[in-house]
C-alpha atoms as one frame of an Amber mdcrd trajectory, in Angstrom:
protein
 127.244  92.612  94.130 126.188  96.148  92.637 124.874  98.185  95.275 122.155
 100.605  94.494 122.120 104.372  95.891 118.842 104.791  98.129 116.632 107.083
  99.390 113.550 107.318 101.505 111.103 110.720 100.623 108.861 111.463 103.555
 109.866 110.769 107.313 106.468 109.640 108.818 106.202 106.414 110.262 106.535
 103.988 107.620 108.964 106.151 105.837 111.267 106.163 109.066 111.012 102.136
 108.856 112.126 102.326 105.015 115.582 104.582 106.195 115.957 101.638 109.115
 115.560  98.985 106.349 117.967 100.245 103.504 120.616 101.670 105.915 120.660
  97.832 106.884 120.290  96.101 103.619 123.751  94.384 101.517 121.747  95.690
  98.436 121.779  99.055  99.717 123.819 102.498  99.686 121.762 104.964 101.783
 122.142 108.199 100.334 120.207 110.349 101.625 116.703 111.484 102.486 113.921
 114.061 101.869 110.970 115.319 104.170 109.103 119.080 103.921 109.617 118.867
 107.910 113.201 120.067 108.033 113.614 119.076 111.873 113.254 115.678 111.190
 114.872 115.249 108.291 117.912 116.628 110.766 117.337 113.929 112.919 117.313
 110.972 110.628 120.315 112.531 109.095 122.215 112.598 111.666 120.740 108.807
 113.028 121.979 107.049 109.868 124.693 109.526 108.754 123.264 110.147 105.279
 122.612 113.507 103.683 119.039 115.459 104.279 117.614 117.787 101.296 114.813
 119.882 101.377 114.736 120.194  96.925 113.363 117.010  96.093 115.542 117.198
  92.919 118.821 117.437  94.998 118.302 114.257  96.533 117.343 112.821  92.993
 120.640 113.567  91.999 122.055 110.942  94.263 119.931 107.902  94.160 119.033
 104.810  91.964 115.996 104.073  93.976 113.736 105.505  96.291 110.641 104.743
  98.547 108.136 107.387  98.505 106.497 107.509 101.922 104.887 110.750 101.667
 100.680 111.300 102.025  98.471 109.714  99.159  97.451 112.998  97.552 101.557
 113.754  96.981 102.358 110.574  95.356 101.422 111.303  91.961 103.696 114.367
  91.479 106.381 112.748  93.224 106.366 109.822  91.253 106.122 111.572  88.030
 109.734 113.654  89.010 111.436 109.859  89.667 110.371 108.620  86.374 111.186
 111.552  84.629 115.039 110.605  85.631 114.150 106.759  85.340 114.721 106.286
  89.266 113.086 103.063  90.561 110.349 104.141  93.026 108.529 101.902  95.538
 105.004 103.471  96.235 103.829 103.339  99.538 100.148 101.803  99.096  97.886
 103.463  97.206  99.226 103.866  94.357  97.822 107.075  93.742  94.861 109.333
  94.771  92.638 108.728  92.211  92.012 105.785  89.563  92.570 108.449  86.530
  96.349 109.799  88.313  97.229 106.187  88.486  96.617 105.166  84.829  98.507
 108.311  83.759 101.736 107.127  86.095 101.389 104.115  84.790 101.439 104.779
  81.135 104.131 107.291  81.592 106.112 104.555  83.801 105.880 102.080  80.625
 107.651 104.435  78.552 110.705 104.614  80.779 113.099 101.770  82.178 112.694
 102.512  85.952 110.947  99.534  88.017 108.067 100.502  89.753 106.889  98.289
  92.512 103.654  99.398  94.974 103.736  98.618  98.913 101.312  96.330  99.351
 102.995  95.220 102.156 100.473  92.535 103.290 101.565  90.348  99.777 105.142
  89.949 102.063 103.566  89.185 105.348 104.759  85.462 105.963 101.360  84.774
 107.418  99.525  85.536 104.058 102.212  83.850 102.125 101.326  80.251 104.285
  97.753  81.075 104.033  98.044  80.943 100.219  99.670  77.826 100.525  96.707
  76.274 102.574  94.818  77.503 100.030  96.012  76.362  97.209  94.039  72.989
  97.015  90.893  73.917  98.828  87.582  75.036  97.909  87.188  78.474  99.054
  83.199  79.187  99.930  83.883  82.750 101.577  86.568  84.797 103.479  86.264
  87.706 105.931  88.777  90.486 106.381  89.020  92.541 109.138  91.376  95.472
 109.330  90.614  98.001 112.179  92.523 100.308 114.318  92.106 103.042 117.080
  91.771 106.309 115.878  93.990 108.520 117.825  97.102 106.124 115.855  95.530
 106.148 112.564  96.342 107.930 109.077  93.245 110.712 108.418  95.153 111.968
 105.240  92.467 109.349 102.826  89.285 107.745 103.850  89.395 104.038 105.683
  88.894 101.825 102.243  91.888 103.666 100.756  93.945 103.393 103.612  93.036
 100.377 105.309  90.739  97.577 103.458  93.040  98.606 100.076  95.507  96.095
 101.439  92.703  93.655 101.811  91.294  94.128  98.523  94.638  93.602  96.982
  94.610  90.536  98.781  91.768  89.771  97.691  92.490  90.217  93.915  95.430
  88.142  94.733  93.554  85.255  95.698  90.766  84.958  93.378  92.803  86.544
  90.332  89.494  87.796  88.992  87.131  91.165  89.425  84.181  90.405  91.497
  80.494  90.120  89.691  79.179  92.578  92.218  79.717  94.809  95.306  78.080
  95.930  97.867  79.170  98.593 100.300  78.270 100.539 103.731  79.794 103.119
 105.703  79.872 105.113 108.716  81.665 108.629 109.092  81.766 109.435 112.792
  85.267 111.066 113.893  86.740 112.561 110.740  85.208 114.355 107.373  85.628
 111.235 105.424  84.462 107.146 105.887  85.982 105.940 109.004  84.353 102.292
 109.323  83.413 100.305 106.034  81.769  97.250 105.154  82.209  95.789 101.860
  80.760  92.565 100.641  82.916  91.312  96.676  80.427  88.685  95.296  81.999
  85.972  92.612  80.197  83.786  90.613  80.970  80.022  91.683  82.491  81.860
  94.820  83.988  83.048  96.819  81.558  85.373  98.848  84.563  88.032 100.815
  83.239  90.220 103.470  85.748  92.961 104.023  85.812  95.287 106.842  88.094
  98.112 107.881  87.996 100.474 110.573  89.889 103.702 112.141  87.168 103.784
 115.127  87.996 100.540 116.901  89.368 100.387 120.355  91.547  97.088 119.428
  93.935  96.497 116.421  92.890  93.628 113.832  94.566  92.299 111.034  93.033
  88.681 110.210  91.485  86.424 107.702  88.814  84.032 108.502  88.260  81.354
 105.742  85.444  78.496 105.065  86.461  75.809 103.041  84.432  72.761 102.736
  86.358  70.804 105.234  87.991  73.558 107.188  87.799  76.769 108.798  90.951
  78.746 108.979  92.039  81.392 110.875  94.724  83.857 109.697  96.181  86.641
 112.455  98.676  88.726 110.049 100.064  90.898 113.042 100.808  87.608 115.510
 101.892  85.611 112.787  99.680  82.768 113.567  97.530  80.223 111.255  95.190
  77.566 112.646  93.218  75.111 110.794  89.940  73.450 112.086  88.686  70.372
 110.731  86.202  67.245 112.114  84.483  69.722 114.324  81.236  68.562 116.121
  79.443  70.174 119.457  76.656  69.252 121.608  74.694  70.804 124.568  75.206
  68.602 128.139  73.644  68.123 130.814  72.693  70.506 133.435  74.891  70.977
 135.966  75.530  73.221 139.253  76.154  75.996 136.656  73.845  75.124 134.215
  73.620  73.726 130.524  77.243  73.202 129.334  78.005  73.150 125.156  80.807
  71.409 124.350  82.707  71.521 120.917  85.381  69.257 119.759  88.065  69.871
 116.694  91.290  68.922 115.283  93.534  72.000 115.190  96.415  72.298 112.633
  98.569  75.344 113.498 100.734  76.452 110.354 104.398  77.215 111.355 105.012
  80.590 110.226 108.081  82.306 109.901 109.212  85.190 111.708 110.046  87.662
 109.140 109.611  91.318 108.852 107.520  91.879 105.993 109.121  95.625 105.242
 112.205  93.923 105.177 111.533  91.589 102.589 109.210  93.580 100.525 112.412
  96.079 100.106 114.931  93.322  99.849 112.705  92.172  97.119 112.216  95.704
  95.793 116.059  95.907  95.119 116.730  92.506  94.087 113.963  92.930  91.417
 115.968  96.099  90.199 118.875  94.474  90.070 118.430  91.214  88.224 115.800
  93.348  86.132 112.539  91.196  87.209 109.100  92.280  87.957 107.815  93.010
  91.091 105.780  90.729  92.981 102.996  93.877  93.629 102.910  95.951  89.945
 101.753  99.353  89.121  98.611  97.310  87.891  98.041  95.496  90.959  98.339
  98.747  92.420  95.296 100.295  90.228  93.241  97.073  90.612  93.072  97.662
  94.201  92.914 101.889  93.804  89.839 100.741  91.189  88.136  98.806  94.251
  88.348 100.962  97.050  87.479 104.012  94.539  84.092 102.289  93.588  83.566
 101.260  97.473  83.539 104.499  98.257  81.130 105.732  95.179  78.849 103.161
  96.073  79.101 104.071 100.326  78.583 107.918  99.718  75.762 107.497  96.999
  73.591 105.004  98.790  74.671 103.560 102.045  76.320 106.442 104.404  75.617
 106.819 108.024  76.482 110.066 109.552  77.307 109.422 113.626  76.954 112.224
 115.743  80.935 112.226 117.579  80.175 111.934 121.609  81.429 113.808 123.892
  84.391 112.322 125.057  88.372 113.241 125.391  90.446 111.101 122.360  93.504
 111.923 124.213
């Protein structure tokens, strides 16, 4: 099997997961990687015994294929330097800071050979891939995403919808394979300069109705999928890897008793087997594999934009109409 050189560019904490992943994949040379942090660059060089460059274009000269890992507002420039030298790039989600930077890389993209595959990394999580599945036959009448997170461990470079509900919304588009007939949108900034807790509401006609929320100001970490069918309701837990399915349920209030009235509710539970796979892991297995039997990604540069194109008009909509301003207590975050 060809083995393609690899590199990771930008050494924060999902780029440090990429250099774990390709150091370990058969696909996979590591050669090298590339952070503006020269200390840690040090360190992972000397962790995986690889090269470290500060010039972007040194490390360029080495690699087939790189992940860029670096903040949202670099990724553009970056990405434009690959595809200049028709290196294969996998995007860290989103695609690109703004819709109009992401319709320029991907225009320039179609005029070179290099793949170009975007990290939605939620389209590899096994969960979501089963869920699909339970899907497939049912009659979806509305789902509800929630995404949230604590803030003191979450990423303040972009606002909460492009961070966090993108992946949902990309979901989302996954799902229903069609634009929704109308949005609605409200938001809170309370911690940061930008929208730290969003609701969104993505209205189809015929269904389904999504409710999407995502959060950087909640003291628990959620990612799950709730969804009504006509004869089930299913719940989805992406980070334990867990799908149950309730059908036949029925519940009535009982008699009093030394503690009171009692409700009792009765269901059949199906719980989905789902495999225990790292989605990283297979989202840059399938990132190389792509490259090398020259196939299309399963997340494309215009998956990537449909998503960017969501969370972009979320955010219009949020901070022209429906904004909430929270005064920030007076409390330690540390």
């Amino acid at each position: 099997m060809k083995h393609l050189r690899t590199g990771v560019i930008g050494l924060g904490r999902m780029g440090q997961h990429h250099c774990r992943i390709y150091a370990s994949q058969k696909e996979s040379h590591f050669a090298g990687v590339c952070d503006s942090n020269q200390q840690i660059a040090k360190d992972f060089s000397a962790r995986y015994d690889v090269p470290h460059f500060h010039n972007l274009d040194d490390l360029l000269d080495r690699v087939d294929a790189v992940s860029i890992a670096t903040p949202t507002p670099t990724h553009f420039d970056i990405a434009m330097r690959c595809l200049e030298r028709n290196i294969h790039i996998l995007i860290e989600k989103p695609i690109t800071e703004t819709v109009e930077d992401a319709e320029q890389l991907i225009q320039f993209a179609n005029r070179t050979p290099a793949l170009v595959q975007i990290g939605h990394i939620e389209r590899f999580n096994p969960t979501y891939v089963e869920l699909k599945k339970v899907l497939e036959d049912a009659k979806v009448i509305a789902i509800n995403f929630q995404r949230l997170s604590p803030y003191r461990v979450s990423n303040k470079d972009v606002d909460v919808a492009l961070d966090l509900m993108v992946h949902d919304l990309d979901l989302s588009n996954d799902l229903t394979g069609r634009d929704p007939d109308s949005i609605k949108a409200n938001g809170v900034i309370s911690f940061s300069s930008s929208l730290d807790h969003v609701v969104a509401q993505l209205y189809y006609l015929h269904g389904p109705l999504i409710t999407l929320t995502a959060s950087r100001v909640t003291e628990h970490k959620i990612r799950s999928a709730e969804v009504t069918t006509e004869d089930s309701f299913v719940e989805a837990d992406f980070m334990n890897k867990s799908i149950a399915i309730h059908r036949c349920s029925t519940g009535e209030y009982q008699g009093k008793n030394a503690h009171g009235v009692s409700y009792r509710q009765e269901s059949l539970i199906e719980r989905i087997l789902v495999p225990n796979v790292e989605p990283l892991a297979d989202e840059i297995k399938s990132f190389l594999e792509c490259i090398l039997h020259h196939s299309q990604p399963r997340v494309s540069m215009l998956d990537g934009l449909k998503a960017l194109r969501l969370a972009r008009h979320i955010c219009t909509l949020v901070n022209e109409e429906n904004l909430q301003m929270v005064v920030k207590p007076e409390f330690s975050l540390l």
